[in-house]
RODO-987694 format. One record per residue (C-alpha): residue in three letters; x, y, z; residue number from 1. Coordinates in pm, 1 decimal. Layout:
BEGIN
rest|px|py|pz|nr
Ala|X|Y|Z|NUM
...
END
This chain:
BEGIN
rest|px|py|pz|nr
Unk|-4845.9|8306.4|13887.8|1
Unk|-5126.4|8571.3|13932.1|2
Unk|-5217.0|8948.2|13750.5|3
Unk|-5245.3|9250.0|13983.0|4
Unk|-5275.9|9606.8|13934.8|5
Unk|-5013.8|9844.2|14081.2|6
Unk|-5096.8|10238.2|14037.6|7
Unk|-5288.2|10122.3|13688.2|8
Unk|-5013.5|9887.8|13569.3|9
Unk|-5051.1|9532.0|13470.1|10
Unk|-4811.8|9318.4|13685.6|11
Unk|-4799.9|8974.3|13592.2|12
Unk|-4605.1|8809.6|13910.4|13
Unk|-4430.5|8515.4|13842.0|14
Unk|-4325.7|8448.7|14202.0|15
Unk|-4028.7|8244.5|14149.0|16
Unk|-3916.3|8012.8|14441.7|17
Unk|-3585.7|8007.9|14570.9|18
Unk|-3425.7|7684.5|14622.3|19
Unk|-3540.2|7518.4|14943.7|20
Unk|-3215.8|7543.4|15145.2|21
Unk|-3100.5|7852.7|15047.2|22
Unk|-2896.3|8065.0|15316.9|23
Unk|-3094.4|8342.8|15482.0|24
Unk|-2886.4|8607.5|15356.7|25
Unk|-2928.4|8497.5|14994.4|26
Unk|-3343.0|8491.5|15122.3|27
Unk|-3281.9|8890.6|15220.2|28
Unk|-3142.8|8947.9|14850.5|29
Unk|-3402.7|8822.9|14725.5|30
Unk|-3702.4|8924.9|14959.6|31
Unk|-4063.5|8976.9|14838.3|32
Unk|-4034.3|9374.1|14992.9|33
Unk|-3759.3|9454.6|14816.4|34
Unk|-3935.8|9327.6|14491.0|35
Unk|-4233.6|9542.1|14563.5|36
Unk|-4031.1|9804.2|14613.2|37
Unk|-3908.4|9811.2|14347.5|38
Unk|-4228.8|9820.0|14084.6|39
Unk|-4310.4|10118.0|14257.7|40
Unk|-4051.0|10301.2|14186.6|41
Unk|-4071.2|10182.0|13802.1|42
Unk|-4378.5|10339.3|13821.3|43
Unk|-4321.0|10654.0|13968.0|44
Unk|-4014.2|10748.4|13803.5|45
Unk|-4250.7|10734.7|13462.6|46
Unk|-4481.4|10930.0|13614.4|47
Unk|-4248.0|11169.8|13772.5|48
Unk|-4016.0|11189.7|13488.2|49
Unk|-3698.5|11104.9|13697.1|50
Unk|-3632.7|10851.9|13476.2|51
Unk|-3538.4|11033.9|13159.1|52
Unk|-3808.7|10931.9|12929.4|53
Unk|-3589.3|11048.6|12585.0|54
Unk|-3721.0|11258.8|12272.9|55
Unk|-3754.0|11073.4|11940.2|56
Unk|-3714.3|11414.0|11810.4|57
Unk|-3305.7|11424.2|11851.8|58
Unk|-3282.1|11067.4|11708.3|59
Unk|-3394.6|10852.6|12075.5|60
Unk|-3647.7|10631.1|12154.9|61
Unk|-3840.8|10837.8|12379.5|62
Unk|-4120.3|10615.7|12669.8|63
Unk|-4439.8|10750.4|12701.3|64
Unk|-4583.3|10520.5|12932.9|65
Unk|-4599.9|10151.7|13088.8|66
Unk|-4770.7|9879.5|12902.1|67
Unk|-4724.8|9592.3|13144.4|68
Unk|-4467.9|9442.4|13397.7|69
Unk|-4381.0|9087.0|13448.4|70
Unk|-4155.6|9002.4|13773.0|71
Unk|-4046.2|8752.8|14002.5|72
Unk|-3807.8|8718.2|14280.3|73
Unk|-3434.0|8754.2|14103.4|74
Unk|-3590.5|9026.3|13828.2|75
Unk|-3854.3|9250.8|13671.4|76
Unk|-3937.8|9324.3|13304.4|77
Unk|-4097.2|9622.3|13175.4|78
Unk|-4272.1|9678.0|12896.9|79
Unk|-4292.9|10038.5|12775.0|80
Unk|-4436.6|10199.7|12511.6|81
Unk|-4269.6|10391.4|12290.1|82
Unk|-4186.4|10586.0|12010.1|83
Unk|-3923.7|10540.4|11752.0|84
Unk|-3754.8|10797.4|11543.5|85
Unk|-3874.3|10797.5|11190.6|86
Unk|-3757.5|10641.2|10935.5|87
Unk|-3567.5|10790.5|10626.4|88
Unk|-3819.2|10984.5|10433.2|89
Unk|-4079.8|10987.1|10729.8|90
Unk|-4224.4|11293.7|10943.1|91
Unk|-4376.3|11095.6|11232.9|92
Unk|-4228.2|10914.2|11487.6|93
Unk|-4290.4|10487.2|11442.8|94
Unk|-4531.2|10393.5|11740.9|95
Unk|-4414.1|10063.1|11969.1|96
Unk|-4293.0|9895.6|12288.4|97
Unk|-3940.8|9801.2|12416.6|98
Unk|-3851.2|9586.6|12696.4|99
Unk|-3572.2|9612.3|12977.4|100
Unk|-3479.7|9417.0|13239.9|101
Unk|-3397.8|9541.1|13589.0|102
Unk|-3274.8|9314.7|13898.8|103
Unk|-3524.6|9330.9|14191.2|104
Unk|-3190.6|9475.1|14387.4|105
Unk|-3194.8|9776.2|14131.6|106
Unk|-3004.2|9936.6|13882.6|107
Unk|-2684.5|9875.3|14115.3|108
Unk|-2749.3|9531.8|14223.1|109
Unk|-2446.8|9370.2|14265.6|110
Unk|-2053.1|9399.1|14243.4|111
Unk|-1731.3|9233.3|14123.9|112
Unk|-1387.5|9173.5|14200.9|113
Unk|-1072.9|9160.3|13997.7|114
Unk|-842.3|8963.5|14201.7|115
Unk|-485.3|8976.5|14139.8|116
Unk|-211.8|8754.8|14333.7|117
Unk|159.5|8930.3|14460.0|118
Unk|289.3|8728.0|14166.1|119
Unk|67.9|8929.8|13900.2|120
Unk|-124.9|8624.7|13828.0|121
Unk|-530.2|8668.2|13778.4|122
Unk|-746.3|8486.6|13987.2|123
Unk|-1099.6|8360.9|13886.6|124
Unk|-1378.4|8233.6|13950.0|125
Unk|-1487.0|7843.4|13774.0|126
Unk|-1840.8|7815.6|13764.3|127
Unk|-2107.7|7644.8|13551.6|128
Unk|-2344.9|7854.8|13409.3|129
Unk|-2716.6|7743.8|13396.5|130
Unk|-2776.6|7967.9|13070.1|131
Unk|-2454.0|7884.1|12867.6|132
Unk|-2492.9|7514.8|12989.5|133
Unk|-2133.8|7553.2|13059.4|134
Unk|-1877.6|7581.1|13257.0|135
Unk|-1720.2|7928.3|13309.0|136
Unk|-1410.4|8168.1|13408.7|137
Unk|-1555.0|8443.6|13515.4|138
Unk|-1522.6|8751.3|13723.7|139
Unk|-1646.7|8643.2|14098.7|140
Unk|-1984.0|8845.1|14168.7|141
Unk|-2287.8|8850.9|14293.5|142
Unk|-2643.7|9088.0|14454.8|143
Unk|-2558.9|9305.4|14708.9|144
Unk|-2737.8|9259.8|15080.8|145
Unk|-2962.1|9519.5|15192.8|146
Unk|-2784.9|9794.8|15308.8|147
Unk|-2457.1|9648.7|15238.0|148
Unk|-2179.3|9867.6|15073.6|149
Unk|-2010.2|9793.6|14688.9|150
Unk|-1682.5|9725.7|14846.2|151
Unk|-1780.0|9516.3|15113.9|152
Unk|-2047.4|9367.7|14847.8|153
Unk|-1701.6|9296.5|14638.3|154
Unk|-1515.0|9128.3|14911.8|155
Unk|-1758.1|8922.9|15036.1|156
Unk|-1819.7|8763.4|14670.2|157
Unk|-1483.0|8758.4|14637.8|158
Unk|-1449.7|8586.6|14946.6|159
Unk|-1750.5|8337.1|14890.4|160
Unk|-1611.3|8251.2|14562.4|161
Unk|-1306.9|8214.8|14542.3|162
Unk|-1215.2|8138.5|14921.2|163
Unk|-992.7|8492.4|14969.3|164
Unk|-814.7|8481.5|15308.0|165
Unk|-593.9|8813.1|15270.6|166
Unk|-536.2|9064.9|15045.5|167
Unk|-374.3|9395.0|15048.1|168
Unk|-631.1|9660.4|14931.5|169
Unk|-933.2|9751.8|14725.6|170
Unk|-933.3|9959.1|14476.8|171
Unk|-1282.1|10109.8|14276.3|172
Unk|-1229.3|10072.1|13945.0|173
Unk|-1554.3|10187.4|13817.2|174
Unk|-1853.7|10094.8|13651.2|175
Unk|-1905.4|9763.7|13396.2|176
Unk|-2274.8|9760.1|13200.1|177
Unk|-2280.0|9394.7|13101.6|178
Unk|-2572.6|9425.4|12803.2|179
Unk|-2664.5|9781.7|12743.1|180
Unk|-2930.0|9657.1|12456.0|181
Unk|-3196.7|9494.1|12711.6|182
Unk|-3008.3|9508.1|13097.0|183
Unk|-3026.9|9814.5|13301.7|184
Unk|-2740.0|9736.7|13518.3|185
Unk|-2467.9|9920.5|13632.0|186
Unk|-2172.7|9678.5|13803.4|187
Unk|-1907.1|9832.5|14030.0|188
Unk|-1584.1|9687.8|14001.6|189
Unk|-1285.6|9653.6|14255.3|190
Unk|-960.0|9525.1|14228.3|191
Unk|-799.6|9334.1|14510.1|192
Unk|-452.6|9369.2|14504.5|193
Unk|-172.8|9070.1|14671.8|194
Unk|-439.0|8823.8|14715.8|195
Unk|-442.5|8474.8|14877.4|196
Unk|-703.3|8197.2|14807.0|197
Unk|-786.8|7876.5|14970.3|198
Unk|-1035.5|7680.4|14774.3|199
Unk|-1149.9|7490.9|15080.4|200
Unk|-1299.6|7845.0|15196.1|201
Unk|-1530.8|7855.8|14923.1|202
Unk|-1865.6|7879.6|15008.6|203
Unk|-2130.0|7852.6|14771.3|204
Unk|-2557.0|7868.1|14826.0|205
Unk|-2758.0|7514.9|14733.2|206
Unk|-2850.6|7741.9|14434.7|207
Unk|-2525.7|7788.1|14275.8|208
Unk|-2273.8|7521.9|14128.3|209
Unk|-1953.2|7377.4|14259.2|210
Unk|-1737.0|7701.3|14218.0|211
Unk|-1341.2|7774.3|14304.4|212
Unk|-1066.1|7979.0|14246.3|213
Unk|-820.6|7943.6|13924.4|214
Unk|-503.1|8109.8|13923.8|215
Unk|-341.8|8234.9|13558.4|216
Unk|-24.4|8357.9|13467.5|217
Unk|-77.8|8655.4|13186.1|218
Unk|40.3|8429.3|12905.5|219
Unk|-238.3|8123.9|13048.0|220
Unk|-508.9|8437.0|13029.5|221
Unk|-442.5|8551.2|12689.5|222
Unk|-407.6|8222.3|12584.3|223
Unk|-765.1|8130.4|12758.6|224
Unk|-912.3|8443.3|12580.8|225
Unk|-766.1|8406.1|12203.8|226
Unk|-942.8|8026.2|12234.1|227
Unk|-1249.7|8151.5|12359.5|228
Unk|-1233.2|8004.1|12716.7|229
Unk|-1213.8|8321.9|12839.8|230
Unk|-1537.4|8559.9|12744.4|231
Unk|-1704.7|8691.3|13005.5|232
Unk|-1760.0|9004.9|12941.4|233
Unk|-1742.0|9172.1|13289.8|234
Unk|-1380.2|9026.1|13376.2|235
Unk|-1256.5|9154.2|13012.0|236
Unk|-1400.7|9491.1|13086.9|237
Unk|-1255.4|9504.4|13455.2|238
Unk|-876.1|9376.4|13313.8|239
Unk|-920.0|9708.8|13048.1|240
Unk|-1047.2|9958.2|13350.0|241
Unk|-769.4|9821.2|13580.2|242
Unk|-515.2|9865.6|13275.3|243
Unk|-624.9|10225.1|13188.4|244
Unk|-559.6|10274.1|13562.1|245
Unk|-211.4|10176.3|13517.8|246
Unk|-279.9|9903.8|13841.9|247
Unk|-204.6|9553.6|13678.0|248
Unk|124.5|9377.0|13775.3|249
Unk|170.5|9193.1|13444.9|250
END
């Protein structure tokens, strides 16, 4: 851990280490560069204004600067300062700072897939979550390579996951946000349509758990979700974009 100075901004680096072992193309992801890059641009889009920096006049919480940043190798956090709209029976705005969290990859780091078989069944991903201490079923995602596309970002995971050996197309389903209150993410989604899985294809990085490929029928996924087995929020937000699409075989 040290404290620099970027363009007048306190960066406390954490410098995480990845786990030794780790494939090179999860080292890319994750490369020092890329974080660099990307404080710089937090910076400058301040400065700049291309980041839209809000007006507590119309009811927003409007930045006026940078108090400090604190990073490592998978994220950064800022810290900005702020100012609130008043409160009831108040003239002036309420001075203070508000955090967010941005992936080192940027505000489109990664993508997901919604995998559906020719039966109509769901296919997803079992994985144990370090922060939940848990074991989840999830949508299968992950970062994005440099320079790699979302689609090909969303078959790959898919394919890393869940071991896909065929499917019949992808589809763009849009944009997920997985926590608007402190995450500034945006998530595309694909579905993959007529899908085949072999578990023994899965292949996972020494940083990640045992992970595989469940199928569900429809009446096994609602059952999963009334019970609370079933919560992540990006594969319930994917299911509701693929259903407003009218593309689910259910």
């Amino acid at each position: 851990m040290y404290i620099r100075h970027e363009d007048g901004v306190e960066v406390l680096d954490l410098n995480g280490q990845l786990a030794d072992g780790s494939l090179a193309s999860v080292r890319k992801k994750f490369a020092q560069s890329i974080q660099s890059a990307l404080i710089h641009r937090l910076i400058a889009e301040v400065e700049d204004t291309s980041l839209y920096l809000g007006d507590w006049q119309k009811g927003e919480i409007q930045i006026t600067g940078i108090v400090r940043i604190t990073t490592n190798r998978y994220w950064t956090e800022i810290d900005y300062s702020v100012l609130f709209p008043p409160k009831p029976g108040k003239i002036e705005p309420a001075k203070g700072t508000y955090r967010n969290i941005v992936w080192n990859a940027g505000e489109t780091p990664g993508c997901g897939a919604l995998l559906q078989s020719s039966s109509g069944d769901l296919i997803v991903v079992r994985s144990f979550r370090h922060a939940m201490r848990s074991w989840r079923l999830e949508l299968p995602t992950g970062v994005r390579r440099p320079d790699e596309s979302d689609e090909a970002c969303a078959i790959r995971e898919a394919t890393e996951e869940c071991g896909v050996v065929s499917f019949t197309r992808a589809i763009r389903l849009g944009m997920v946000q997985p926590d608007t209150g402190v995450l500034r993410s945006n998530m595309p989604v694909y579905l993959l349509t007529d899908v085949v899985v072999d578990g023994a294809r899965v292949q996972r990085d020494i940083s990640e758990s045992t992970m595989g490929p469940i199928q569900l029928t429809w009446a096994d996924y609602r059952r999963r979700v009334v019970s609370d087995e079933i919560n992540d929020a990006r594969l319930l937000a994917a299911i509701e974009k693929a259903r407003a699409h009218d593309l689910l075989v259910s």
